[in-house]
C-alpha positions as CSV (number, residue, x, y, z in Angstrom):
1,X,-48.0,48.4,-19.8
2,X,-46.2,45.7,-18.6
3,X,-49.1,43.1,-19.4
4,X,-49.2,44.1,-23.3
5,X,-45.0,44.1,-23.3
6,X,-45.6,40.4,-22.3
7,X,-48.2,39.7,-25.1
8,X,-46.4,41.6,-27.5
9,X,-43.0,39.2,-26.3
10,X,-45.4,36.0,-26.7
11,X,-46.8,36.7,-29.9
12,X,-43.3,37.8,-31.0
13,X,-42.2,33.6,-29.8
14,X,-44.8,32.0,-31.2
15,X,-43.1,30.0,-34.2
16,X,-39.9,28.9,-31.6
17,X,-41.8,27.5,-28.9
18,X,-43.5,24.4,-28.2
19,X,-44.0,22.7,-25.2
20,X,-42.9,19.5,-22.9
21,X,-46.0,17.3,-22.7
22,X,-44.4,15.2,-20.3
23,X,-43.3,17.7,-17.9
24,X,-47.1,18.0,-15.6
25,X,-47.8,21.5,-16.3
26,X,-46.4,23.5,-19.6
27,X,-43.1,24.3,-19.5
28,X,-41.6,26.2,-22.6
29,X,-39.0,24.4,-24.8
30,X,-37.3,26.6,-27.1
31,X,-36.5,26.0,-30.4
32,X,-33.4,27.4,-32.3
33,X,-34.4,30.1,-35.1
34,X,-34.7,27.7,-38.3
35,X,-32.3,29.8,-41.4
36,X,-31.8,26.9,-43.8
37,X,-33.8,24.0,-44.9
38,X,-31.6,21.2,-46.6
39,X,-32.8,17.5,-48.6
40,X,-31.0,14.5,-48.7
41,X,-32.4,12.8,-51.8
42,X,-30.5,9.9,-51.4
43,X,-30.7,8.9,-47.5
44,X,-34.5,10.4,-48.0
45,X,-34.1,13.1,-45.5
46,X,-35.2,16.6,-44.5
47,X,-33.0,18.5,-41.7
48,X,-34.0,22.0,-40.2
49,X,-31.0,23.7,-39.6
50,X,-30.4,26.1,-36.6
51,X,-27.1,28.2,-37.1
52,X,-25.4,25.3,-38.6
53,X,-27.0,22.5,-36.2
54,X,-29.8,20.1,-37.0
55,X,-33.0,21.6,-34.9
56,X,-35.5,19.1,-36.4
57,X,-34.9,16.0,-39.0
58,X,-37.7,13.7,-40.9
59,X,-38.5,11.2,-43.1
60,X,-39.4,12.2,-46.4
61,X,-40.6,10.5,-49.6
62,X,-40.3,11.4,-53.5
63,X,-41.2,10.6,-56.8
64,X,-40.6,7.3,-58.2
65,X,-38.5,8.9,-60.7
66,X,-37.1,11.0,-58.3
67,X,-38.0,14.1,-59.9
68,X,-37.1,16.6,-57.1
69,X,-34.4,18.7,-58.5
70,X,-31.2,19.2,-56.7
71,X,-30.3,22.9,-56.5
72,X,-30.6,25.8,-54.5
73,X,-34.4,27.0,-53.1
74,X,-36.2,29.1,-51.3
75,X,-39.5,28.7,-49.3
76,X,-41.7,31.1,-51.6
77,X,-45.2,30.8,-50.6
78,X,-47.4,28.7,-48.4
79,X,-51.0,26.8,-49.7
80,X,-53.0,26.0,-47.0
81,X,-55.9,24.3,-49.1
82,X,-53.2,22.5,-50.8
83,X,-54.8,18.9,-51.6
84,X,-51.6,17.2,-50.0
85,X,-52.3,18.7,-46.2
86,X,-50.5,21.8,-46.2
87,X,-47.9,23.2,-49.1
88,X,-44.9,25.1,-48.8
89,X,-44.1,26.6,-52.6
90,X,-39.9,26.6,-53.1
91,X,-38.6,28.0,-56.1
92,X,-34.8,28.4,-56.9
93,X,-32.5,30.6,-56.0
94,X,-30.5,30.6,-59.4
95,X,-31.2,29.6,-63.3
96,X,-33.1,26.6,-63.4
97,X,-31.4,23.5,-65.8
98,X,-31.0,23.6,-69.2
99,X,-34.2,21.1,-70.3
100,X,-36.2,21.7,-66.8
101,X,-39.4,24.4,-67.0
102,X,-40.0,26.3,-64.1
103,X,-37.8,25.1,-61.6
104,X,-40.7,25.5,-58.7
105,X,-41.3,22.2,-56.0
106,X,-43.8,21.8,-53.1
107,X,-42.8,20.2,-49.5
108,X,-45.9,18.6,-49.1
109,X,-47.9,16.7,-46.3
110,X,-50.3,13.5,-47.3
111,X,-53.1,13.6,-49.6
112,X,-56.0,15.2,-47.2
113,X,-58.9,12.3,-48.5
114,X,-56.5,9.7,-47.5
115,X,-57.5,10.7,-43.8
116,X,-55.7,8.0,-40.9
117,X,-54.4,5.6,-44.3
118,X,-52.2,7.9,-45.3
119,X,-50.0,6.6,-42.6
120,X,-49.0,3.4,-45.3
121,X,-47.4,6.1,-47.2
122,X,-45.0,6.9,-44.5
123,X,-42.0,4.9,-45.8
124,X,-42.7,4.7,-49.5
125,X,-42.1,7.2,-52.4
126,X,-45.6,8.2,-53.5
127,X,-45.4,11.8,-54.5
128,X,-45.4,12.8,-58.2
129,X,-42.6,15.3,-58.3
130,X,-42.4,17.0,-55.1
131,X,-41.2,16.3,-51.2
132,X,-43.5,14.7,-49.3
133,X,-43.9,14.4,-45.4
134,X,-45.9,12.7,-43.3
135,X,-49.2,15.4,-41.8
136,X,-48.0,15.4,-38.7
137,X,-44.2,16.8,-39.7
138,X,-45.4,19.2,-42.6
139,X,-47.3,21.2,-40.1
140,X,-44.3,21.8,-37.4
141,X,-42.3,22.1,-40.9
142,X,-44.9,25.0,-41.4
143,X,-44.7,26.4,-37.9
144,X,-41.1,26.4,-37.7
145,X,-39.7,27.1,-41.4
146,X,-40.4,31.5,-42.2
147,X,-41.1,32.3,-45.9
148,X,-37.6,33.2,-48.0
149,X,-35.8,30.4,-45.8
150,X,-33.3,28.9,-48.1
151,X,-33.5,25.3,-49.2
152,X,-30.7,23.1,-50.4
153,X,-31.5,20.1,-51.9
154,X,-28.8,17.7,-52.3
155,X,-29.0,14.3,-54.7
């Protein structure tokens, strides 16, 4: 019994655990609980929040016209044959804006055909619309962030 208590524990860890590559053997780091996502249009950055501290924070890029709603969200779905490597599907929390249709966003990784040049997107704003991060973030993004996580996006 005590065997399948310690898988069931595991399993039960998986998305707030990763481990220290540098340490020789694997040790487990563990990684605050992520309950709110939030954006920072203008400094062009994404924080993972941890009761009310910063767990993880990235580089992100936008529209050209900047596109990306602020407002209130919540992580709604997941695409994982999204054509930009990996999709997480927020729609809002309240009303969307007078003159806006929808109100739904995708936190997006790079376009999968890019392959290794996707990398000379890293610090430019090439998405149409959405929030784009580079592959590499998206998927701990996707490990880490639970569906119904809220998201605040601030201009």
């Amino acid at each position: 019994m005590k065997t399948s208590s310690a898988l069931c524990f595991s399993v039960a860890l998986a998305n707030t655990r990763a481990y220290d590559d540098n340490a020789g053997s694997p040790r487990p780091i563990f990684v605050p609980r992520v309950d709110k996502v939030v954006v920072d249009k203008s400094r062009r950055r994404l924080k993972l929040m941890g009761r009310q501290h910063v767990v993880r924070s990235y580089r992100i890029s936008l529209g050209e016209d900047g596109l990306a709603p602020a407002g209130r969200y919540v992580v709604a779905g997941r695409n994982p044959n999204s054509p930009n490597h990996l999709a997480l599907r927020l729609s809002r929390q309240s009303p969307a804006e007078p003159g806006r249709a929808g109100g739904g966003l995708l936190l997006h990784g790079t376009p999968d055909w890019l392959g290794p040049l996707a990398v000379a997107l890293r610090n430019s704003d090439w998405t149409t619309g959405g929030i784009g991060v580079a592959n590499d973030d998206i998927e701990e993004i996707w490990n880490l962030v639970p569906d119904g996580t809220p998201v605040v996006i601030r201009p």
